[in-house]
N, C-alpha and C positions, 0 to 999 in steps of 0.2 A: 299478539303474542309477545311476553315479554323477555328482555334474554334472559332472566334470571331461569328462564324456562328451557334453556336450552342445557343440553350436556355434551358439552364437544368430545367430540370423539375421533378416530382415524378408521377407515377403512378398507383391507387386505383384501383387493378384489382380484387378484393375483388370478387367472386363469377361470374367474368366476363369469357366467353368463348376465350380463346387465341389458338393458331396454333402454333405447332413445326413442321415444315420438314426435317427431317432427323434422322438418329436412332444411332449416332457415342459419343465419349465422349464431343465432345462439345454440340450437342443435350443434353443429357443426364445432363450435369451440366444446363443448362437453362432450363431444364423442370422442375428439381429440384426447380432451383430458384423461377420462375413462383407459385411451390405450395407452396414452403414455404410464397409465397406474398397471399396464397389464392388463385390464377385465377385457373380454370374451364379446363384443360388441355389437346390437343389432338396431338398426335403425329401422320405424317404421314410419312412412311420409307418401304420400302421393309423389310429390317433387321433392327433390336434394339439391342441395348446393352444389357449385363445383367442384366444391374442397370435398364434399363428403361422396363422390362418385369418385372422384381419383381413390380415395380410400376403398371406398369395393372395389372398383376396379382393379386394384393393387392388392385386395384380398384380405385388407386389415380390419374389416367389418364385414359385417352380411347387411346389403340394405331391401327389407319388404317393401316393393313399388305399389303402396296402396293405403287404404284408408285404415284406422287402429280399430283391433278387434279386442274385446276382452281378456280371451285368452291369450293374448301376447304376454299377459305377466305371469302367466304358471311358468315354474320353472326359473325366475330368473331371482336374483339376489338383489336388486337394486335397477331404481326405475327414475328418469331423468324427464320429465314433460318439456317442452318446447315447439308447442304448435303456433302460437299466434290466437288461440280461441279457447279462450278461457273453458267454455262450454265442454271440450273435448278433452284439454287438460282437467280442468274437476273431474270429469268422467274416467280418465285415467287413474288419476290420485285414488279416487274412491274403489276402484280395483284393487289397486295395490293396496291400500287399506285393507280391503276384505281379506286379502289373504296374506297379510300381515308382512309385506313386504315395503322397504323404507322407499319411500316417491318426496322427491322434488318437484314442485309445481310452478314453474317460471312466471305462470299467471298470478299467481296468488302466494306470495309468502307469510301471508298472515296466517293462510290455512294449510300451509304444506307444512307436512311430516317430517321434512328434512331441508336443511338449507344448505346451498355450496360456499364456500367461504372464497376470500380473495387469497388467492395463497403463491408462494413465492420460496424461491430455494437458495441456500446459499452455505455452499458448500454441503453435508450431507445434514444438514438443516432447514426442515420445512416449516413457512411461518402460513397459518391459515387464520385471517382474521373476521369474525362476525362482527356487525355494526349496525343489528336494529333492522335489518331489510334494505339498509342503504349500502348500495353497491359502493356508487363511489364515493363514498367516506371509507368503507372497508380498504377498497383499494390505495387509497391517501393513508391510512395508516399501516397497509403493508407495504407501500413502498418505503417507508421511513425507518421501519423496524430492519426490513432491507437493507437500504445506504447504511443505516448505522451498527448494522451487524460486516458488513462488505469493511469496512474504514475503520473497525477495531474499537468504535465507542460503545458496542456493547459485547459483553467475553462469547466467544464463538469456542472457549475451552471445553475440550472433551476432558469427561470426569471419570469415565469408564473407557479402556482401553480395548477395544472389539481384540474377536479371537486373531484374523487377520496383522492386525498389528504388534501382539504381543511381544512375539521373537524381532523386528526391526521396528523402530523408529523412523526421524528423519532428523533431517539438520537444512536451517535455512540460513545462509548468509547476507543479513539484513543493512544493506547500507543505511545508516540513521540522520545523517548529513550533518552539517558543518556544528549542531549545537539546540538551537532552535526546535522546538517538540513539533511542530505546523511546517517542516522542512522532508520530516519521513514520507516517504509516499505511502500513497493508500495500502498495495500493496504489505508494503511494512509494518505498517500499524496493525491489520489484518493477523497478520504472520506472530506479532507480538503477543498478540491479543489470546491466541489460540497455544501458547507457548505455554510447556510442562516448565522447562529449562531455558535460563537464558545465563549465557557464555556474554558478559557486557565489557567492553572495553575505557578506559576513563573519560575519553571524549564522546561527543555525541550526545543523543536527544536522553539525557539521565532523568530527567523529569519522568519520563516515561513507567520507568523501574514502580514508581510511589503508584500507580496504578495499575498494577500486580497483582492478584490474589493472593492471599497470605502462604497459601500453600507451592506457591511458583518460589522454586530455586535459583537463585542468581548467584552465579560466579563471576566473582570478580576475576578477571584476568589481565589489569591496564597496564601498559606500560607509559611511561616518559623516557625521555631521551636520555641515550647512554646507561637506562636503569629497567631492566627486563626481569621484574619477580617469578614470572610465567614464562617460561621459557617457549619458544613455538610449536619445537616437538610434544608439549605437556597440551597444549591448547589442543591441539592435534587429537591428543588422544583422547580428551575430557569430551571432545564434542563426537568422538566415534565411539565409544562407552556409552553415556548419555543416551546415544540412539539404538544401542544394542538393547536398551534396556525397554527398550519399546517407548522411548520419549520421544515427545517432540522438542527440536533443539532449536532457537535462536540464538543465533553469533550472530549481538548487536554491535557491529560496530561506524566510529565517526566516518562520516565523507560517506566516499565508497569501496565495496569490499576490493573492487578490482583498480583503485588507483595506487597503489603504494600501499596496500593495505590489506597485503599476504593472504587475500582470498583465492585466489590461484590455490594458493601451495594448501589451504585448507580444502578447498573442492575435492582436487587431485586426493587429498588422502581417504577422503571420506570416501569416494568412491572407488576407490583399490580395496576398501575394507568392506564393501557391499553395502553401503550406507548410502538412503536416497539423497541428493541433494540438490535446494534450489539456490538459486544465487538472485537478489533484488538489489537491481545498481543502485546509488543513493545519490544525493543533492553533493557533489566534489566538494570541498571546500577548497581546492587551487584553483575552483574557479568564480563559487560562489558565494567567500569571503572576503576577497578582493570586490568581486562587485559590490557586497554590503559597503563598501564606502566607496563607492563610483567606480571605481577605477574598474575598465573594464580588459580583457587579457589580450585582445584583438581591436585593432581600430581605425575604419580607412583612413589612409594619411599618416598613421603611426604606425603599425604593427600589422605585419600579415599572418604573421604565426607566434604560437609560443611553445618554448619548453616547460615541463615541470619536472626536478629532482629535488631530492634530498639532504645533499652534502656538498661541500666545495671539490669533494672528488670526481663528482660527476660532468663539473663543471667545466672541462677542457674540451669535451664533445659537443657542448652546445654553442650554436653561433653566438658569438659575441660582436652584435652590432646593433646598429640602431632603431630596424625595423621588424625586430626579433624579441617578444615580451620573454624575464625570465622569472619561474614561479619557485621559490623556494620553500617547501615546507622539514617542519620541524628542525629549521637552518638559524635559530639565534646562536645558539651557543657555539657559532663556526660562521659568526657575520662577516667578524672582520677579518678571516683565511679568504673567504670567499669572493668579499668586496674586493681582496687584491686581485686575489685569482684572477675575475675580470676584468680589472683596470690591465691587469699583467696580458692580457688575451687583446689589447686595445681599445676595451670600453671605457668613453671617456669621463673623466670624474665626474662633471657635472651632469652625470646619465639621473634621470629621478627616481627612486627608489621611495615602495609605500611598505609600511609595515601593518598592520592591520591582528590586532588582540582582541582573543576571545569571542570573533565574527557574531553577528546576530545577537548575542545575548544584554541581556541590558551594561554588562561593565566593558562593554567594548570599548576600544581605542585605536585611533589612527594617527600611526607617526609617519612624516615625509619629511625625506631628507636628498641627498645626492649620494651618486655612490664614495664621491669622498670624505662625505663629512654623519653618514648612518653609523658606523660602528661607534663613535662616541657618542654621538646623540642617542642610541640606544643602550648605552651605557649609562649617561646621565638620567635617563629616565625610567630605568629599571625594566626595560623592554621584557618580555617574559612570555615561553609559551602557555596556551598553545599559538602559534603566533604563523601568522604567512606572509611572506615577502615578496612586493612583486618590484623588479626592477628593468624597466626602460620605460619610455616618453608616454608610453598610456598613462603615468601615475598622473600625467598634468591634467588628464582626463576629470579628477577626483573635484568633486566639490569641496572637499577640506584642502585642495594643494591653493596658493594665492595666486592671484592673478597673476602678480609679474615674476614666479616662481622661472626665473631660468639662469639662477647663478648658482653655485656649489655652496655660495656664502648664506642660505634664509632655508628653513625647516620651520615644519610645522608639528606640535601635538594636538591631537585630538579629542579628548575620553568625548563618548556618543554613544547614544543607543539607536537602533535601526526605527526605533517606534517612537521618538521625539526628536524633536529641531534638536540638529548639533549644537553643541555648544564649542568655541574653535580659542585656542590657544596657540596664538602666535612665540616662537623662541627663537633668538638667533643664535645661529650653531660659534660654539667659540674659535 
C-alpha cells in the first residue's frame, strides 16, 4: 500500500461503540486510546492483560472472556484487531469489510483498511503521523514535530479564536533573560510563539520579535533610565485591553519579570481586572551577566550572600563589607554617588568592582576597576547601559581581572564576546 493511498482523516468516536480483539499489550494500548478519544469500548479475548481487567473492572470497558465471533462487529463503528494470529485478525478485518465498517489489522498493514498513526498532543494540538507501516520512524517524527512545537520552533499560534475565548483572553509575563535568544526558557519561547500580542520591552532576547508572523502586534513599550515613554500605569492597561479583546498577550520582558522588573504590579492588575495570568521567571541578569564574564555573585572564601538594587539609594540598607557581593543594575549613570555611598558606609577603596556591557551578546564588554578608581575609568571609557555592576572580591574571581589585581592603582577593559577567546586590554587607572 502506498501512502499516496491514504486520506488522513480524524475520528469523532465520542460515545460511539467500537470493537478490540485481543487481550495482549498492543490491545491494551489501543483500548486505552479508544477511551481517552471517548469511544464506547469492548474487548474480545480469551485472556487480558492486567491493564485491560483493571479497566472492566473499573467499568471503563465491557471485556467478552472468549473467543471472536463474527457478529461482534454488527453494531459497532470502528474495529481494532490485536490478537497475535494473523489468521484471526484477517478473519476479523474481512468482517468488518463485509459490513463496511473501518478495521485496523495489527497483523497486516499492507492489507488493513485503516492504519493508527503515532500521535502526540501538545497543547490543544494533535500531531498524528503516518510512515509507510513503519512504526518507529512515525514515532521519531512525532516526537520531533513535538519538541519543536513544545520550544516555540514551530508557531503553535491559534488563527481562530474558539467561542470560549472570545470575551477574555490572557497575558503572560515572559522573562526573556539578560539578551541572548538561547537564554528564554522553553517555556517562553513556547508562550512567544503562540502570541496574538506582544507588549516587548528594549532589552532582552529582541531577535526573537524578527520571527513573528507578520500579522503579530508588537508594542513597543521600552524604557531606559530616567526616560519612561510608557508610563506603567499605560502598560497596565494595554496588556488588560489586549486580553479583553480575546488576545493572547506576551509581556516580553529582559531578565526577569519578578526581579526589579514590575511584574508584580503587572500580575496584581491583570488579575483585579479578571484577566488570566501566567508569569515564566527568566534567566536574571544580576546574576547571569556577571557570570558571563566569570565573576560569580557568591563564592566560598569570598562571598556568602549578595544584594541586588538599583540606585545609590538603596544603598544604605545593604551590608557594606567584604563578604557581602553588591549587584547594581541600571546604576551607571549614579556610579560615582554610589561608589562614595559605600566607601562612606566603610567599604574599602581597593574593594574590586566589575562592570559588565551588553552581557552575552556579541559587543559585550568587561571593565574592572576598584571601587576608587571605577567612576573615572568608566567615564574614560564611555561605560554605558545596559550595563551591571558587580562590586566586592568575587570580581577577582573573573578570568579578565589580572592575576596581581589587588591594588586601587591597575583596571582592566575588556570588549569579548561569550562565544570566542576574549581578547583583554590592559589600562592603568590615572
Amino acid at each position: 500500500m502506498a501512502i499516496q493511498d491514504i486520506y488522513p482523516t480524524a475520528l469523532r468516536l465520542l460515545g460511539r461503540p467500537v470493537l478490540v480483539v485481543g487481550g495482549g499489550p498492543v490491545a491494551t494500548r489501543r483500548a486505552k486510546g479508544l477511551l481517552d478519544a471517548g469511544a464506547r469500548v469492548t474487548v474480545v479475548a480469551p485472556a487480558a492483560s492486567a491493564g485491560l481487567e483493571e479497566l472492566a473492572d473499573a467499568g471503563l470497558l465491557t471485556w467478552e472472556q472468549r473467543p471472536y465471533r463474527s457478529s461482534d462487529v454488527d453494531g459497532v463503528w470502528f474495529v481494532q484487531t490485536a490478537t497475535g494470529d494473523p489468521a484471526v485478525d484477517s478473519r476479523v478485518s474481512a468482517d468488518a469489510e463485509a459490513q463496511r465498517v473501518w478495521c485496523v489489522n495489527a497483523s497486516d498493514h499492507e492489507a488493513s483498511a485503516a492504519w493508527t498513526p503515532a500521535v502526540a498532543v501538545v497543547d490543544d494540538v494533535q500531531i498524528a503521523v503516518n510512515a509507510g507501516g513503519d512504526p518507529r520512524r512515525a514515532m521519531a517524527l512525532r516526537d520531533a514535530v513535538a519538541t519543536a512545537l513544545e520550544t516555540g520552533d514551530l508557531p503553535l499560534r491559534r488563527r481562530r479564536i474558539s467561542k470560549d475565548r472570545a470575551a477574555t483572553g490572557s497575558v503572560a509575563l515572559v522573562g526573556g533573560g539578560p539578551g541572548d535568544t538561547g537564554l528564554i526558557t522553553v517555556r517562553g519561547r513556547r508562550l512567544l510563539g503562540q502570541a496574538d500580542v506582544v507588549v516587548a520591552d528594549r532589552l532582552g532576547p529582541r531577535e526573537l520579535l524578527n520571527e513573528l508572523a507578520p500579522d503579530v502586534r508588537v508594542i513597543e513599550v521600552g524604557k531606559t533610565p530616567g526616560h519612561h515613554p510608557v508610563p506603567q500605569a499605560e502598560i497596565n492597561r494595554i496588556l488588560v485591553d489586549e486580553a479583553l479583546k480575546g488576545h493572547r498577550v506576551v509581556r516580553l520582558k529582559g531578565g526577569d519579570p519578578y526581579v526589579l522588573g514590575r511584574g508584580g504590579e503587572e500580575a496584581e492588575f491583570c488579575r483585579q481586572h479578571g484577566v488570566e495570568v501566567e508569569v515564566v521567571s527568566g534567566v536574571t541578569s544580576a546574576i547571569s551577566v556577571p557570570a558571563a564574564a566569570g565573576i560569580p555573585v557568591t563564592h566560598r572564601g569570598l562571598a556568602k550572600g549578595f544584594s541586588v538594587v538599583t540606585g545609590h539609594e538603596e544603598l544604605s540598607e545593604v551590608p557594606a563589607r567584604a563578604d557581602h557581593t553588591i549587584v547594581l543594575l541600571m546604576g551607571v549613570g549614579q556610579l560615582r554617588e554610589s561608589a562614595a555611598a559605600l566607601a562612606g558606609a566603610g567599604l574599602p577603596q581597593d574593594t574590586p568592582v566589575g562592570i559588565v556591557e551588553n552581557g552575552y551578546l556579541p559587543n559585550q564588554r568587561v571593565t574592572i576597576g576598584t571601587l576608587g578608581s571605577i567612576a573615572d575609568q568608566a567615564e574614560a571609557t564611555g561605560v554605558a547601559n545596559p550595563a551591571v555592576i558587580v562590586i566586592g572580591d568575587v570580581v577577582r574571581v573573573s578570568p579578565f581581572a589580572p592575576s596581581h589585581f589587588k591594588t586601587a592603582d591597575y583596571s582592566t577593559t575588556t570588549p569579548n564576546s561569550p562565544r570566542t577567546a576574549p581578547r583583554t586590554t590592559r589600562v592603568l587607572t590615572p
